[in-house]
KOLMARVEX-842357 format. One record per residue (C-alpha): x, y, z; residue in three letters. Coordinates in steps of 0.2 Angstrom, whole numbers, plus 2048, in hexadecimal, padded with zeros to 3 digits. Example, Ala and Ser with C-alpha at 12.3 -4.5 7.8 and 13.67 -1.06 7.14 Angstrom:
83E7EA827ala
8447FB824ser
//
This chain:
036562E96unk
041562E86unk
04D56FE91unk
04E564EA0unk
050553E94unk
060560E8Cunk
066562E9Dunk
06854FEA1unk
071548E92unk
07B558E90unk
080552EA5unk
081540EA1unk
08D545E92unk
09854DE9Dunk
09A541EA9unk
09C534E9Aunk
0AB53FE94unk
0B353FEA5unk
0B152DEA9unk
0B8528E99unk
0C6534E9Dunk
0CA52EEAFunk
0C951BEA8unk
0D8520E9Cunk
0E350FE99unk
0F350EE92unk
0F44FDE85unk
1024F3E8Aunk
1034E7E7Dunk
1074EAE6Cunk
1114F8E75unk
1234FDE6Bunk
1344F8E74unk
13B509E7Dunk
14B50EE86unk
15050CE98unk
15651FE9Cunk
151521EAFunk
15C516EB9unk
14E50AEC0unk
14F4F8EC4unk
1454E9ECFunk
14C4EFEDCunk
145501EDCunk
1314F9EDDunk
1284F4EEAunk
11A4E8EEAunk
10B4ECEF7unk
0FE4E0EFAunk
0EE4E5F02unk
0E44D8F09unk
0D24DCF0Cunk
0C94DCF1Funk
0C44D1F26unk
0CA4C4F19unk
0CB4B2F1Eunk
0DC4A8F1Dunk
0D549DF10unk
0DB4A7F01unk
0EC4ACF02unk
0F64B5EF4unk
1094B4EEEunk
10F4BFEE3unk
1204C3EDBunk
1274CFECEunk
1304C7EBFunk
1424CBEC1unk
1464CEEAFunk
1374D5EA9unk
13A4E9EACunk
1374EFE9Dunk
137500E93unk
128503E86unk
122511E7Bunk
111517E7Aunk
10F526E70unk
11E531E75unk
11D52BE89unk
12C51EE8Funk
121515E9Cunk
127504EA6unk
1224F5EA7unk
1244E4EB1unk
11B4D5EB1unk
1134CCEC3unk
10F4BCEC6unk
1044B7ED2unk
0FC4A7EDBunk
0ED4A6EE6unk
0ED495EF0unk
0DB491EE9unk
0D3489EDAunk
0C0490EDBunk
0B9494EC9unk
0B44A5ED0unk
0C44ADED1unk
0C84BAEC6unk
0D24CCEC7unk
0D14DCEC1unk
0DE4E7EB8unk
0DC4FAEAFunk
0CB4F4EAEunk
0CC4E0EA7unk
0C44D4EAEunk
0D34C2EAFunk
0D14B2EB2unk
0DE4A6EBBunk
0E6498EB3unk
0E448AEC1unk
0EA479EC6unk
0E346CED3unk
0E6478EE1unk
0ED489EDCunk
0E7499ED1unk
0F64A1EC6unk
0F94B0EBAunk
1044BBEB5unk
1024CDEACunk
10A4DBEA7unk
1094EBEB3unk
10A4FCEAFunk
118505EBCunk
112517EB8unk
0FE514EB6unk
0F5516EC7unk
0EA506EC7unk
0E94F9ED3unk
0E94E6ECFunk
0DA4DEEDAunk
0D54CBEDDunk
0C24C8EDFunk
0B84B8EE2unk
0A74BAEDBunk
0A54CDEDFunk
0AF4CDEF0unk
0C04D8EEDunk
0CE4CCEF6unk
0DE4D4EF3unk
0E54E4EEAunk
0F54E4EE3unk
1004F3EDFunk
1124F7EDAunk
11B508EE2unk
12B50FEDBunk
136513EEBunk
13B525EEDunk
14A52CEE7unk
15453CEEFunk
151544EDFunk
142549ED1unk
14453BEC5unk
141542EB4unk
14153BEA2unk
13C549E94unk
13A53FE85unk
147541E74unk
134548E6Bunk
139557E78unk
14B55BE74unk
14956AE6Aunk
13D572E76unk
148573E83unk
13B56EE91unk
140570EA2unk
13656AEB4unk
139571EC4unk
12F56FED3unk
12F55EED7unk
137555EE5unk
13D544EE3unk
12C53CED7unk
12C534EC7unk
12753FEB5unk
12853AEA3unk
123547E96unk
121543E83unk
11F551E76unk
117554E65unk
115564E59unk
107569E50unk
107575E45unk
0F9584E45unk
0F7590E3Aunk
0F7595E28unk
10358CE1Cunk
113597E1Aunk
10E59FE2Bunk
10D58FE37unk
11358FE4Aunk
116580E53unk
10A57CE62unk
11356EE6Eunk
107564E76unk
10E559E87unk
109548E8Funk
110546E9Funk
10D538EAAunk
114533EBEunk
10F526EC8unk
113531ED9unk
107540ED4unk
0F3543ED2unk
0E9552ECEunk
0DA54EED0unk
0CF540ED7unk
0CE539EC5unk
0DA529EC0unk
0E052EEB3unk
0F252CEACunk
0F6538EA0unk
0F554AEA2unk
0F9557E94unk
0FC569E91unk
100575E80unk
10C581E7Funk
10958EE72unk
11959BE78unk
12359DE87unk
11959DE96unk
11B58EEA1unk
10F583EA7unk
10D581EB9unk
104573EC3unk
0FB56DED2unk
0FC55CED9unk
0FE556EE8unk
10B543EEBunk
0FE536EEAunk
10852BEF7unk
10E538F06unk
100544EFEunk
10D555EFEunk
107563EF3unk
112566EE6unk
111573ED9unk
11D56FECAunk
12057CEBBunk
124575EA8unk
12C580E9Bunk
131580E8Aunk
13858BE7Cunk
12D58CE6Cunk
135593E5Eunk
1295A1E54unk
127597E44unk
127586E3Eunk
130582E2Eunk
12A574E22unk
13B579E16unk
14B578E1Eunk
15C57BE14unk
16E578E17unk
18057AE0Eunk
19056FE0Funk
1A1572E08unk
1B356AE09unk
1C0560DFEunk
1BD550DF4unk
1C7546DEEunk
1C1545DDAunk
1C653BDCCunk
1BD53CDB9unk
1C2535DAAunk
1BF533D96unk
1C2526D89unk
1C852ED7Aunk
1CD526D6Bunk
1CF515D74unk
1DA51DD84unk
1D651FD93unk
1D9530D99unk
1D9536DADunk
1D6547DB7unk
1DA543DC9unk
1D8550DD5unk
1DD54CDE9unk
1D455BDEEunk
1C7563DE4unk
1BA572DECunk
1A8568DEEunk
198572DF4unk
18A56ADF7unk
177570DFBunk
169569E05unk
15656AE07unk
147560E0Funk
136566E0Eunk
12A55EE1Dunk
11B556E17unk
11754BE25unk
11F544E32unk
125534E28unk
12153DE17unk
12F54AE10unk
134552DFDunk
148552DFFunk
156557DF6unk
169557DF3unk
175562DE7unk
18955DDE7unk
194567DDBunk
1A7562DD8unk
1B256BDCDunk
1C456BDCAunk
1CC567DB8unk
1BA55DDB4unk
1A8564DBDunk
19D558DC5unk
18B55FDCBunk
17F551DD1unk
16E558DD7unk
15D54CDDCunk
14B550DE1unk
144540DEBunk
13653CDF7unk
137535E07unk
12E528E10unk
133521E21unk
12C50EE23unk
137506E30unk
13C50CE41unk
145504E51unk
14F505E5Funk
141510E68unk
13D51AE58unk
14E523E55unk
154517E49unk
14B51CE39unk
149515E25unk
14551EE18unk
14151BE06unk
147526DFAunk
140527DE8unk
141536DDBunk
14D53DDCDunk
15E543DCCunk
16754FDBFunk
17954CDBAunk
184557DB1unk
197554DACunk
1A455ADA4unk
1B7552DA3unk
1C0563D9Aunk
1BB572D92unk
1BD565D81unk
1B4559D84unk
1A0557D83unk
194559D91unk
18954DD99unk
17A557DA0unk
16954ADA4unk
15F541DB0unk
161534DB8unk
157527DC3unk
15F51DDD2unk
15751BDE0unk
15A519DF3unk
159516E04unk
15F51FE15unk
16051DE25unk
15F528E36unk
165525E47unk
15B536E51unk
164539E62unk
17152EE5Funk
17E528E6Dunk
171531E7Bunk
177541E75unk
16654CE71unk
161552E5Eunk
17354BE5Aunk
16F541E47unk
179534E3Funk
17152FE2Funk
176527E1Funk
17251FE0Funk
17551ADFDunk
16E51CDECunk
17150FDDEunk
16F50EDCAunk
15E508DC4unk
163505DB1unk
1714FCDAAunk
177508D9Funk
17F516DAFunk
189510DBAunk
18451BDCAunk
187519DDEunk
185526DECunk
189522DFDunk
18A52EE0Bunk
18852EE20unk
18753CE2Aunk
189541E3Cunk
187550E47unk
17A55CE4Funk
17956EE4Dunk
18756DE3Cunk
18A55AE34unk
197551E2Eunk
197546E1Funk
19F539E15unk
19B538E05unk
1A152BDF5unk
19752FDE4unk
19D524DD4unk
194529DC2unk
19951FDB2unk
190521DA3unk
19751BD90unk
1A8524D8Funk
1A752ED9Eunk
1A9529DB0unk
1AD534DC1unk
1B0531DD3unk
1B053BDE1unk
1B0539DF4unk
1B6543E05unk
1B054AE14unk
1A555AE17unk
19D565E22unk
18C56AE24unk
18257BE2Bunk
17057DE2Bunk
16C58CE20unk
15A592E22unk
14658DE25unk
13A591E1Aunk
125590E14unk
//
């Protein structure tokens, strides 16, 4: 008896666990703004209206898409479109009601009509359906029209997987990427996990939206499903590369000529070294802690006639995004050392210092994937340094970058600015 009572709820568990997933709803409010990167308008959807047999004439149904309501969200790292219908059914009874991704709505009404509008999902596969009391009397469902060719949108979370499809004919895909990491610390490797979604394709007899798949090397993934409208089988194949390790540490270098100008009150006179062009390096690192979370730091040494080295330690906290999560802002708090020296004469300043800063990052900027331009600035907090550190960067695989620091402390003072180039150097931990 206790075997058989096992038996059953271990079942009905199952079946609870498929349920829920087949009943898997995308939220469309409280959604984030996202980009329009398939070239889709009104016009490429079609309404279909199904009326119910053997309905009588009594209850008719208009129903119209918003014109300027297409619209692009983000949820997780899917790009997924929206519009919004209105609708009007020429009655007024209280039982009226419809369903949506399993909601239960009420009409707003007048003396003779029945109205509402919502927001409907282009790539989900649910139906809109008008009931009164328990009898279905329309369903409602929006169709993307064909195109001559697979229409494809790889998100920006994939560009450094290189994730290619093939297969597919002329449907619909999106595909989002994350990472995780797996393994030992030091020793970690990257597992990408995907979440595709297509209104044009089904797998299985379950409704649901998202599918997902992990890629742990180089093999691709390849796929059953069959065209939910002209019910084609297609088999589709998605590959990636995954690199052999993933780095938590990542380093880079810079070097070209600043313009840099120091100078020392002695005895009441004011005196200069100005340099056009004097040999600056700098070094970089940032250590991953999370995805928002990051230990980062900066070295710039510039020497000719005075020497100028200006190192900092800070950690990173990003608290603002926008403009489809590629614009980035990023706290920066920490320490910075500062050494200088105007001639081999004169006395040194070697000590730490304290501004802080903020920076910002524009990820995949211009369209053009993994290509970065980022800047910030790092201002004095006490009144007895005068210190400012301004920089922007641009580039992909090597940066560019314009930097303008100014130190002034007692006698002392230096300033130095120019343009630099950038190479990655090497991945560690």
């Amino acid at each position: 008896m206790l075997r058989q009572t096992s038996s059953i709820l271990f079942f009905w568990l199952l079946f609870l666990s498929l349920n829920t997933r087949s009943q898997e709803f995308i939220p469309l409010d409280h959604t984030q703004q996202g980009e329009n990167r398939i070239n889709l308008s009104i016009k490429d959807i079609e309404l279909k209206i199904l009326k119910t047999n053997n309905l009588p004439d009594t209850y008719k149904v208009k129903t119209i898409i918003d014109k300027d309501s297409l619209r692009w969200i983000r949820y997780n790292n899917l790009l997924l479109p929206t519009v919004r219908i209105k609708f009007m059914l020429n009655s007024n009874a209280p039982d009226l009601s419809f369903t949506y991704k399993n909601k239960i709505y009420h009409f707003q009404q007048n003396s003779k009509n029945s109205y509402f509008e919502v927001i409907y999902s282009l790539f989900e596969k649910h139906s809109l359906k008008i009931f009164k009391k328990n009898d279905l009397l329309y369903t409602i469902d929006l169709k993307l029209k064909q195109k001559d060719s697979p229409q494809v949108l790889i998100d920006y979370s994939c560009s450094r997987n290189n994730i290619n499809v093939t297969g597919l004919v002329n449907e619909y895909l999106v595909i989002g990427c994350s990472t995780i990491p797996i393994g030992s610390f030091g020793n970690e490797k990257p597992m990408l996990q995907i979440e595709w979604i297509s209104p044009d394709l089904d797998i299985s007899k379950a409704q649901t939206s998202i599918y997902r798949a992990s890629f742990l090397n180089q093999y691709p993934i390849t796929i059953s499903a069959k065209n939910r409208h002209n019910k084609d089988g297609r088999t589709f194949q998605i590959s990636s590369k995954i690199p052999k390790r993933l780095h938590r540490l990542f380093t880079a270098y810079g070097l070209g000529p600043y313009y840099f100008e120091t100078s020392l009150e002695k005895e009441g006179k004011q005196v200069k070294n100005t340099v056009p062009t004097a040999p600056a390096l700098f070094f970089y690192l940032n250590y991953k802690i999370s995805e928002t979370t990051s230990i980062r730091g900066f070295d710039a040494a510039i020497w000719k006639d005075s020497s100028f080295n200006n190192a900092g330690l800070y950690l990173g906290n990003d608290f603002g995004y926008s403009l489809d999560k590629k614009l980035y802002f990023t706290t920066l708090l920490g320490v910075q050392y500062l050494y200088f020296k105007f001639d081999k004469d004169s006395p040194e300043v070697s000590e730490p210092i304290f501004p802080q800063g903020i920076e910002f990052m524009y990820r995949h900027a211009f369209d053009i994937p993994n290509y970065i331009v980022s800047g910030g600035v790092f201002f004095s907090t006490t009144n007895n340094i005068d210190y400012e550190n301004v920089w922007i960067r641009w580039g992909k695989n090597y940066f560019w970058e314009l930097n303008y620091i100014h130190w002034g402390k007692d006698l002392f003072e230096a300033k130095t600015w120019g343009i630099s180039v950038g190479f990655p150097f090497k991945g560690f931990l």
